[in-house]
C-alpha positions as CSV (number, residue, x, y, z in Angstrom):
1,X,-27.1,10.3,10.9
2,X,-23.9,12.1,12.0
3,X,-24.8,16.1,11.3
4,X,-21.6,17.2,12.6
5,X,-18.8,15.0,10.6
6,X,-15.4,15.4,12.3
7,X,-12.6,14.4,10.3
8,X,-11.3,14.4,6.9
9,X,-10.1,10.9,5.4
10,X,-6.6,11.8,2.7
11,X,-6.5,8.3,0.2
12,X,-2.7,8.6,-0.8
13,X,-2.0,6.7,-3.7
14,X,1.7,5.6,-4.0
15,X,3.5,3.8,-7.1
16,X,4.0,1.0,-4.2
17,X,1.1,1.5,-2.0
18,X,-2.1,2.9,-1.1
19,X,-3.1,4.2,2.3
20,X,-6.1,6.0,4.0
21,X,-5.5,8.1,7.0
22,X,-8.0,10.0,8.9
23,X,-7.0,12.7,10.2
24,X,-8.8,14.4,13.1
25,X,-9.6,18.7,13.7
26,X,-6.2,18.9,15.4
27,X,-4.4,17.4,12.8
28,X,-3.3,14.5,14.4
29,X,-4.0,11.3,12.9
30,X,-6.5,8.7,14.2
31,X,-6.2,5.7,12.0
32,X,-4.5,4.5,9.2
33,X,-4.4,1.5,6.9
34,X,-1.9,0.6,3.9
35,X,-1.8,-2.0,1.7
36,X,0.7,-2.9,-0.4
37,X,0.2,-3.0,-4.3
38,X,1.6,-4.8,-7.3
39,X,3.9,-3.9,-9.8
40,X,4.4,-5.4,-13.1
41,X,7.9,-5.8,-15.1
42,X,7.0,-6.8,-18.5
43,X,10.4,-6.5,-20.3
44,X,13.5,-4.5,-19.0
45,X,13.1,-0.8,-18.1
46,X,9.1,-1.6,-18.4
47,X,6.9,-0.5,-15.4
48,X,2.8,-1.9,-15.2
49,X,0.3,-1.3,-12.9
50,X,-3.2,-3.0,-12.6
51,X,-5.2,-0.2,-12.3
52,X,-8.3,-2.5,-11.3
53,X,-6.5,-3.5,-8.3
54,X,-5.4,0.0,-7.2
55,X,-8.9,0.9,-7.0
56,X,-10.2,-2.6,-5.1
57,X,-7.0,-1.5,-3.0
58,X,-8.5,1.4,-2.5
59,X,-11.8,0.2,-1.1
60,X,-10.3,-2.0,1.0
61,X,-8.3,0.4,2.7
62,X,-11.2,2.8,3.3
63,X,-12.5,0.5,4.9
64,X,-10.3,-1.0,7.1
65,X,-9.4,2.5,8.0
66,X,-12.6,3.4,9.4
67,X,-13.3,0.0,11.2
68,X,-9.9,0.8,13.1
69,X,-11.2,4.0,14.4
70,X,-14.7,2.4,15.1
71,X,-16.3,5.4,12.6
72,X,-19.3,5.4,10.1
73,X,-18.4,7.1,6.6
74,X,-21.0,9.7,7.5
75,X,-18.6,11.1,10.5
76,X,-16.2,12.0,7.4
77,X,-16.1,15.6,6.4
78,X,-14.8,15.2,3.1
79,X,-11.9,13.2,1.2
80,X,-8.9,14.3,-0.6
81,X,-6.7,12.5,-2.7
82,X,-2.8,12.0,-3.2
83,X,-1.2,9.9,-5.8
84,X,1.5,9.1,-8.0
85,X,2.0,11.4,-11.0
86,X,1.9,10.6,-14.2
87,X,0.9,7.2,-14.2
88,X,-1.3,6.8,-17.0
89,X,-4.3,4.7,-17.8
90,X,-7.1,4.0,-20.4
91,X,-10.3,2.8,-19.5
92,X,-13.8,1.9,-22.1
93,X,-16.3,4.7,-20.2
94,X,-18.8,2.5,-20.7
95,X,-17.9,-0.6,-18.9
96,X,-15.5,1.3,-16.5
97,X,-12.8,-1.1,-17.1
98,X,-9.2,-0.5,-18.2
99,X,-8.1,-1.6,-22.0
100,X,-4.5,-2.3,-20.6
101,X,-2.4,-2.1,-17.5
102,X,-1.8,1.7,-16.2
103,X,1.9,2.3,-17.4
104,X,3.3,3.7,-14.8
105,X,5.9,6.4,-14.4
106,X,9.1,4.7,-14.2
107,X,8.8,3.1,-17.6
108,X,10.8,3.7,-20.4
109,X,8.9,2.0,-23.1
110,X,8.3,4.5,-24.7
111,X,11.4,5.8,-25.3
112,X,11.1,5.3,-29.0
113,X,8.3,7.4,-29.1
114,X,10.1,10.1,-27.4
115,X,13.1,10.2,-29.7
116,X,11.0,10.4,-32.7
117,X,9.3,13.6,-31.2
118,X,12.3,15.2,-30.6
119,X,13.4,14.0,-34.1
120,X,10.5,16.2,-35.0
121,X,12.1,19.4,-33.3
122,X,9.2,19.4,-30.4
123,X,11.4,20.1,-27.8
124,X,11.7,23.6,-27.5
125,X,7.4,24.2,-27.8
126,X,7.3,21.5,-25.1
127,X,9.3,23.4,-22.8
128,X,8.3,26.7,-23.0
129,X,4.2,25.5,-23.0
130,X,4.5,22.2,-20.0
131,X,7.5,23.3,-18.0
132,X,9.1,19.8,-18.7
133,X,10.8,18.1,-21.0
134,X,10.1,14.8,-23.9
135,X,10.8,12.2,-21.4
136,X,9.5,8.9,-21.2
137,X,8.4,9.9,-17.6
138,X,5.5,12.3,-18.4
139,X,2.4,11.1,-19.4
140,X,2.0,11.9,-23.1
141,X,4.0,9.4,-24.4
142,X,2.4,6.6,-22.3
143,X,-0.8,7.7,-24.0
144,X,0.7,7.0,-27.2
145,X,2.2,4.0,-26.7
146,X,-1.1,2.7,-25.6
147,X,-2.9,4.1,-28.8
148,X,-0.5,2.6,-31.1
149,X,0.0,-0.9,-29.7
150,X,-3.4,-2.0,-28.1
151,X,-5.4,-3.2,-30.4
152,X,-8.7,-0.9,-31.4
153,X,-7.8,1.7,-28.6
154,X,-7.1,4.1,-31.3
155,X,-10.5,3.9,-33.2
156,X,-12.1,3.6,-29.6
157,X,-10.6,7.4,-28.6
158,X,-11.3,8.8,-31.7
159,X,-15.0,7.7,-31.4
160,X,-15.5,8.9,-27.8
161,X,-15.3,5.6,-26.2
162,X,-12.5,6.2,-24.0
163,X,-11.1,8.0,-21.0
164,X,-7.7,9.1,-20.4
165,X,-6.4,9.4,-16.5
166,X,-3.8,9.9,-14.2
167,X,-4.6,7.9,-10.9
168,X,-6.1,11.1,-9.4
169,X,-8.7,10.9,-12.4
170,X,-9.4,7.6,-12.5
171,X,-10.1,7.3,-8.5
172,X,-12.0,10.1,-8.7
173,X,-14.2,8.9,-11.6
174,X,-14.5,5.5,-9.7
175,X,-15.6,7.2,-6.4
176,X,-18.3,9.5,-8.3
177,X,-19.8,6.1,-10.0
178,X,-18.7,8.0,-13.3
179,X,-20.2,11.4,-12.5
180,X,-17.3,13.3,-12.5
181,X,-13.7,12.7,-15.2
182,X,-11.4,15.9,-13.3
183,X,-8.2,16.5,-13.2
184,X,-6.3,19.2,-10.6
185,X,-3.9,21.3,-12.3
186,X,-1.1,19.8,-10.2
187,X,-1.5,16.2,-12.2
188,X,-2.3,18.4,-15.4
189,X,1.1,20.1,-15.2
190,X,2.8,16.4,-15.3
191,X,1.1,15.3,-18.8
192,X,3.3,17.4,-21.1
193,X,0.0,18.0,-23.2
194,X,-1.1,21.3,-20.6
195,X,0.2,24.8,-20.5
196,X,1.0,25.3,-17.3
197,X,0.2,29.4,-18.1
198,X,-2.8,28.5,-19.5
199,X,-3.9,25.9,-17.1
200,X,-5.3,24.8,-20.3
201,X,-4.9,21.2,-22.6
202,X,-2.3,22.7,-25.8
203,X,-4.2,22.0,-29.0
204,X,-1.4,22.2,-30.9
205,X,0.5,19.6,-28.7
206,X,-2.7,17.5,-29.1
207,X,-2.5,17.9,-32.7
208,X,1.8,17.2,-32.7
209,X,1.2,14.2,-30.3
210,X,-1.9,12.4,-32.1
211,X,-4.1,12.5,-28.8
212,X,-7.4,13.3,-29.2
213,X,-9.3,16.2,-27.2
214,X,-12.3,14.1,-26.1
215,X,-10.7,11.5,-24.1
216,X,-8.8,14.5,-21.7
217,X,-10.5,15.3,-17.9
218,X,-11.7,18.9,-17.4
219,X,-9.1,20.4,-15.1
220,X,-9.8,22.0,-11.8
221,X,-8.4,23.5,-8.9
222,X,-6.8,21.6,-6.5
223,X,-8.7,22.2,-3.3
224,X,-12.6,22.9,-4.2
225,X,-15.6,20.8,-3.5
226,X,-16.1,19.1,-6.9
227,X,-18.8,16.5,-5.9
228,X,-19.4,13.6,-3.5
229,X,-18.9,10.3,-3.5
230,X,-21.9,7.9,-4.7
231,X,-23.7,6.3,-2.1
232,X,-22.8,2.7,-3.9
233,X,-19.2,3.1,-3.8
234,X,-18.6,4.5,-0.4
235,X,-20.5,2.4,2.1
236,X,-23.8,4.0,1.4
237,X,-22.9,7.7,1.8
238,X,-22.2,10.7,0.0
239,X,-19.5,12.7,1.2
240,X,-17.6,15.6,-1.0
241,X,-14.5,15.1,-2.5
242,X,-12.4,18.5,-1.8
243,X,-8.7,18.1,-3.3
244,X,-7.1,15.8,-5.6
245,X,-3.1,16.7,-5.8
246,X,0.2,15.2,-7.1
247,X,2.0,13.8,-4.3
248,X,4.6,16.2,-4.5
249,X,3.0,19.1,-4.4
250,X,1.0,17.3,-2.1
251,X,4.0,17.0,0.3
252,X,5.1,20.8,-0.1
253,X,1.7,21.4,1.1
254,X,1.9,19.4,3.6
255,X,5.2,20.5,4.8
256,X,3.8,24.0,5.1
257,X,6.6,25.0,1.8
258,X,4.0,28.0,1.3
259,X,6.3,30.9,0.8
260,X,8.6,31.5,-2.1
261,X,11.6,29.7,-1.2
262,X,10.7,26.9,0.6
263,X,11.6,23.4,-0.1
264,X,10.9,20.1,0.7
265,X,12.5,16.2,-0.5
266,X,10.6,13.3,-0.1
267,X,12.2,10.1,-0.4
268,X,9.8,7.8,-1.8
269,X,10.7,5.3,-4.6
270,X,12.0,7.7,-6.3
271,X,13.4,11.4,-5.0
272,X,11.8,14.7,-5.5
273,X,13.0,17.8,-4.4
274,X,10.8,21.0,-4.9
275,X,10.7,24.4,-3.8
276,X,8.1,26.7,-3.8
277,X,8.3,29.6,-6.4
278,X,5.7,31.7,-5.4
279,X,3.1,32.7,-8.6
280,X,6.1,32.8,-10.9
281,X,7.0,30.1,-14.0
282,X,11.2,29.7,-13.4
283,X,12.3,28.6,-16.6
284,X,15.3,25.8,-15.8
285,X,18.5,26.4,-17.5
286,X,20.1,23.4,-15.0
287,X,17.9,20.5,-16.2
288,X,14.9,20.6,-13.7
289,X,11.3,20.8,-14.1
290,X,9.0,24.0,-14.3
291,X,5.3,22.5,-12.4
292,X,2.1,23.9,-11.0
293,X,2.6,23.4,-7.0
294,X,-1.4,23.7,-6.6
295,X,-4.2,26.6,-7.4
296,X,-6.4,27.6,-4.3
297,X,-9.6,29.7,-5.6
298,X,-7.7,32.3,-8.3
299,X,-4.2,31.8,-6.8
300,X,-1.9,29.4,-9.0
301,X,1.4,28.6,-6.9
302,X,4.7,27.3,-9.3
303,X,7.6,24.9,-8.0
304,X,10.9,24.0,-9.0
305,X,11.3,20.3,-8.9
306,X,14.1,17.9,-9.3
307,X,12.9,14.0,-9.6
308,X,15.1,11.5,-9.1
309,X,13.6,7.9,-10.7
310,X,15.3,5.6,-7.9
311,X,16.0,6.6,-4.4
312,X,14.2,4.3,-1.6
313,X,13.6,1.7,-4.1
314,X,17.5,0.7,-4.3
315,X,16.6,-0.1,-0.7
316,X,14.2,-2.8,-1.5
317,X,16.1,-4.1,-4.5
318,X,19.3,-4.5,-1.8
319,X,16.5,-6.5,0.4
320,X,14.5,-8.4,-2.1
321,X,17.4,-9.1,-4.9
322,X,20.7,-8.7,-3.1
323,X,19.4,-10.2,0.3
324,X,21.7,-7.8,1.7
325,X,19.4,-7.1,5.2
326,X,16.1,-8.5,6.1
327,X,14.3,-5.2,7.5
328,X,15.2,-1.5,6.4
329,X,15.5,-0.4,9.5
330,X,18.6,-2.3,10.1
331,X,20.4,-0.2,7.2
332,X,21.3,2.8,9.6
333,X,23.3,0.5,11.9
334,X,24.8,-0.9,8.7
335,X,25.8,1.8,7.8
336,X,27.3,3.4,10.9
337,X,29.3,0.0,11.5
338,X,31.0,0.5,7.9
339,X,32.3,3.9,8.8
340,X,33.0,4.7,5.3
341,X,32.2,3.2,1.5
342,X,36.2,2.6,1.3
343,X,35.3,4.6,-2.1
344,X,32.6,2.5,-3.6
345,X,29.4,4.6,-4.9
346,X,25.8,3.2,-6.5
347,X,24.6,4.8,-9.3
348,X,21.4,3.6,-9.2
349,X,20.3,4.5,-12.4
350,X,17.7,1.0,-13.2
351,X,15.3,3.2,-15.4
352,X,18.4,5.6,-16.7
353,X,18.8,9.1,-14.7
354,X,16.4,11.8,-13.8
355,X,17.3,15.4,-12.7
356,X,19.4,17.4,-13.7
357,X,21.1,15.1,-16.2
358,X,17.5,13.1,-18.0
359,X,19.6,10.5,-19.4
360,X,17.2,7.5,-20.1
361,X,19.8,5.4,-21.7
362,X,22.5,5.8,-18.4
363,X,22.8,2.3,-16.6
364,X,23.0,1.3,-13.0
365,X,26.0,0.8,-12.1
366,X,28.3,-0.2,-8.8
367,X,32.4,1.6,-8.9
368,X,35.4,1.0,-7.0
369,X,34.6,-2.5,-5.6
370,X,37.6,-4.3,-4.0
371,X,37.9,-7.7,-2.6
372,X,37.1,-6.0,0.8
373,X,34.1,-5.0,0.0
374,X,31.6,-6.0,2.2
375,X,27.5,-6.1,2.9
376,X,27.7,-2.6,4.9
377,X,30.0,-0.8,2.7
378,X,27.6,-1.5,-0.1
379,X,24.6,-0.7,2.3
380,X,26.4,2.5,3.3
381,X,26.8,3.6,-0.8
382,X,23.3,3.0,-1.1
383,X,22.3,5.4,1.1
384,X,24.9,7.8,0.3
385,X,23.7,7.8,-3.1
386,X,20.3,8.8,-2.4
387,X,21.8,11.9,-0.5
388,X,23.9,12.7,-3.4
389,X,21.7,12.7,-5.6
390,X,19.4,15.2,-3.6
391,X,22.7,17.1,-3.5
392,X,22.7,16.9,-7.3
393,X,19.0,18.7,-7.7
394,X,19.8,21.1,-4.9
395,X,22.6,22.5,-6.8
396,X,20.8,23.2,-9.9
397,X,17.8,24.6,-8.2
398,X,19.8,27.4,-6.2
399,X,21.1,27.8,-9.5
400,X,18.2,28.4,-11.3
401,X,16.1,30.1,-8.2
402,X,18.7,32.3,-7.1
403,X,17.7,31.2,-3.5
404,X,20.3,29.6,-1.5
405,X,18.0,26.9,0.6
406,X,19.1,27.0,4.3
407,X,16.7,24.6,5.4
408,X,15.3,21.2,3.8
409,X,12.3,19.9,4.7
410,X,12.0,15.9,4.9
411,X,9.8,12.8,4.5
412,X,9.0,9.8,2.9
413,X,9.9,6.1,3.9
414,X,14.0,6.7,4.1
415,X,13.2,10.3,5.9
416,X,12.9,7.5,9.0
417,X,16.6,7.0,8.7
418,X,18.6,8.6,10.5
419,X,22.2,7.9,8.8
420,X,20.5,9.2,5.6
421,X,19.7,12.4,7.0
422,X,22.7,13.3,8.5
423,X,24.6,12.3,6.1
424,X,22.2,14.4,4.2
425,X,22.9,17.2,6.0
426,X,27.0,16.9,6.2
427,X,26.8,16.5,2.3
428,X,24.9,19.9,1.6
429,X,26.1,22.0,4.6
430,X,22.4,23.4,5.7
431,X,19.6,22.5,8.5
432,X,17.5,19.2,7.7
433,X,14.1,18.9,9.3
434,X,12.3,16.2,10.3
435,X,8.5,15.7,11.4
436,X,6.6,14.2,13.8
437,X,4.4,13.5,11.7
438,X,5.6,11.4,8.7
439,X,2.3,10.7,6.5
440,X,2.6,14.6,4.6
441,X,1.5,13.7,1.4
442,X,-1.7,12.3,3.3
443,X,-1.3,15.4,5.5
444,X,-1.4,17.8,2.6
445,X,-4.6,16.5,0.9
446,X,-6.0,16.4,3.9
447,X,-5.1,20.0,4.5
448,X,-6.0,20.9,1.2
449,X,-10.0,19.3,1.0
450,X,-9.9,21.1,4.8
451,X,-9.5,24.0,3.6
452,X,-12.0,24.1,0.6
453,X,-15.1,23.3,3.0
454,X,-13.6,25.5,5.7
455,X,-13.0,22.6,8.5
456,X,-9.5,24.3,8.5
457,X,-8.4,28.3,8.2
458,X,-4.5,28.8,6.8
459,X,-4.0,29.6,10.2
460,X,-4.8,26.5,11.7
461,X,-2.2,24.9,9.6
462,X,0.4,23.7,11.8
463,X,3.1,20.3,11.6
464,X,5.8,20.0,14.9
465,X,9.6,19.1,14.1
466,X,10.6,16.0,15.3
467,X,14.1,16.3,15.3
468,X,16.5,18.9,13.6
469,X,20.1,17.6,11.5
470,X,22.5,20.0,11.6
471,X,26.2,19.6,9.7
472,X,28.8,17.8,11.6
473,X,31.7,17.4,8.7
474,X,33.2,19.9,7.2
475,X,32.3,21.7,3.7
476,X,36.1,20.4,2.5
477,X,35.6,17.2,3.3
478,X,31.9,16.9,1.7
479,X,32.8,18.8,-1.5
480,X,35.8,16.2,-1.9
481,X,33.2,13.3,-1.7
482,X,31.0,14.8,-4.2
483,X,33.5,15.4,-6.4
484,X,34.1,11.5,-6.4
485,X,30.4,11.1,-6.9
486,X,30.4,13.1,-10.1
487,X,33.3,11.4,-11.3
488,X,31.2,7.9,-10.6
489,X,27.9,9.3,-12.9
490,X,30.5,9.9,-15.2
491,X,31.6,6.3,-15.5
492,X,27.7,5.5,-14.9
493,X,26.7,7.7,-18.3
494,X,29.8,6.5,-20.5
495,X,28.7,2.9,-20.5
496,X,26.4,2.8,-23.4
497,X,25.6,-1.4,-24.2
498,X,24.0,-1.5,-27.6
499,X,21.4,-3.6,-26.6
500,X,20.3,-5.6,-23.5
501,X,20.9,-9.4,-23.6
């Protein structure tokens, strides 16, 4: 028996993978494993996980991770969680197993649902209570859908039967053998059903909504010690879980974003830009989302965020469906050898657009394609569009914060690319940092379950810079472009087909 456990293990849970990284006193990271997960496309603009799988996943890479670094669990302080928000699943409490696949958040299926509450003039309470917006996106609608067109779910909830989760809930509940059905206030803030004043489940959206109470997690802070793992599911020990966090806060924890002003993009599958707002609610007037950032003892911290539904993942449709490039990292050199788009831009709208314009019905699109055209000028617009669309968000939020944002914090898969960056950094004329350390979202739960058992102080929080962008092109030149851009979501957003053949 290890009395003096050393390390803290962060599972991140991803909408494409899941990894375990242990992370050592000095914050530097001793092992890691990833495995890469499945996701389902049932019909167009539908999006399906297995949540089964995700937890197996899970397992597997917990212990893989802890092979690598030749440790026992019991030499594990305590775990913290990361995962994709707003992902939703059901599952029979009883048996443990899910009545359908998790819908995940890039779905639109339930866009019908949406419409019809805002039909029903819900918009407005929805805003002012959750911070956000009826959008297909958050998780209230998913757990609709689910209760409408799954057979016997609904009389199931309404008896008790079943459990409502995002994946922070539903790994949690898996790793306590049942013991514990939590959510953090982070992944509460992203259901549309919590009042993110509150910190408290709305009634009267429960009641609007048809959800019933019973099948809703308690909510919790985001870094506390809310119980430990049972023995059976974690290789015979017990060791506490300590934070579970949206992986965008998660990030902006990770990234150190603790004052009022800070802010931080990860590009992941999709793009989210946040910025700390300090222990203030600003209400969006430029199409962004209000959101808890995390609560630490009594302290709630509020972000800003801007999420863009499809940044890296145009990457991997370019590989996988285009068989544009073989590996990612060839994409940089692509896109340096093009030199320019020769005025083509991708508007990769594949599950409509996100911040600031939340236009679910807007197709992808590809404009001002020649005969010229080639592989690295499309490569090139690819990229470009996920820094324009970061431009997009950034706009809107010094808009709405009053802050002008001098430097931007980076990470995520694309944040290894180093085209994208500058090109970043040329496009919104201000400082772009990146670390040497590129697991944050990892790092921030980690930081965060450190913190509630005292392995860490806030002053022992520390990440090193691995490399600063700083502008190169001129603010004429970059407006120009963006201009261009705006005039290519124009053309994106026009093009309304009636129905998809």
């Amino acid at each position: 028996m290890h009395r003096n456990p050393k390390y803290i293990l962060a599972i991140d849970h991803g909408t494409t993978s899941t990894r375990a990284v242990l992370f050592d006193h000095d914050r530097h990271i001793v092992s890691i494993a990833r495995k890469e997960g499945s996701v389902f496309y049932p019909e167009p603009g539908w999006v399906e996980q297995d949540a089964e799988s995700i937890w197996l996943d899970t397992i597997a890479v917990m212990a893989e991770v802890l092979h690598k670094a030749r440790l026992q669990p019991d030499q594990v302080a305590a775990i913290g969680i990361s995962n994709q928000r707003e992902t939703t699943v059901l599952w029979d409490r009883r048996t443990g197993l899910p009545v359908h696949n998790a819908i995940v958040w890039q779905s639109r299926q339930t866009s019908d649902i949406c419409d019809r509450w805002k039909e029903q003039g819900y918009e407005d309470e929805v805003r002012e209570k959750t911070g956000l917006r009826i959008d297909p996106y958050f998780s209230a609608s998913k757990i609709a859908w689910l209760l409408e067109n799954v057979p016997g779910v609904r009389e199931q909830a309404e008896n008790g039967d079943l459990l409502f989760g995002t994946m922070d809930t539903w790994l949690v509940w898996k790793l306590t053998g049942g013991d514990r059905h939590i959510t953090d206030v982070s992944n509460a803030s992203r259901t549309l059903l919590c009042d993110i004043g509150k910190l408290a489940w709305d009634e009267d959206l429960l009641k609007k909504f048809d959800i019933p109470r019973q099948i809703l997690p308690e909510i919790v802070p985001t870094s506390q010690v809310y119980g430990s793992t049972a023995p059976y599911m974690f290789f015979g020990s017990q060791v506490p879980i300590c934070s579970m966090v949206g992986d965008q806060q998660a990030a902006l924890f990770g990234q150190l974003c603790l004052e009022k002003g800070m802010a931080k993009n990860t590009y992941g599958t999709g793009g989210f830009l946040l910025m700390n707002t300090g222990n203030e609610i600003v209400r969006s007037k430029n199409g962004l989302l209000s959101t808890v950032a995390w609560k630490i003892g009594d302290e709630v911290t509020y972000a800003l965020e801007g999420s863009v539904f499809v940044s890296g993942s145009i990457m991997k449709w370019m590989r996988d469906e285009l068989q544009l490039f073989e590996d990612v990292k060839e994409t940089a050199q692509m896109a340096e050898r093009a030199a320019t788009t020769a005025g083509v831009y991708i508007l990769p709208a594949f599950v409509g657009l996100g911040a600031p314009y939340w236009d679910d019905k807007a197709k992808a699109a590809i404009v001002g394609l020649t005969l010229g055209t080639g592989r690295d000028q499309l490569v090139r617009a690819a990229l470009e569009s996920m820094a324009y669309q970061v431009r997009d968000v950034l706009n809107a939020m010094e808009a709405d914060a009053g802050i002008p944002i001098q430097v931007l914090k980076v990470d995520g898969g694309a944040a290894a690319n180093d085209f994208l960056l500058q090109f970043q950094s040329d496009l919104c004329q201000l400082e772009v940092d990146r670390f040497k350390v590129n697991e944050l979202t990892a790092l921030g739960a980690a930081f965060l379950a450190g913190l509630a058992i005292g392995f860490w102080k806030r002053e022992d929080l520390d990440i090193e810079v691995r490399r600063r962008f700083i502008p190169g092109r001129s603010k004429e030149e970059m407006d120009s472009r963006y201009q261009d851009w705006q005039q290519a979501v124009n053309a994106c957003q026009a093009f309304k087909p009636a129905m998809v053949r």
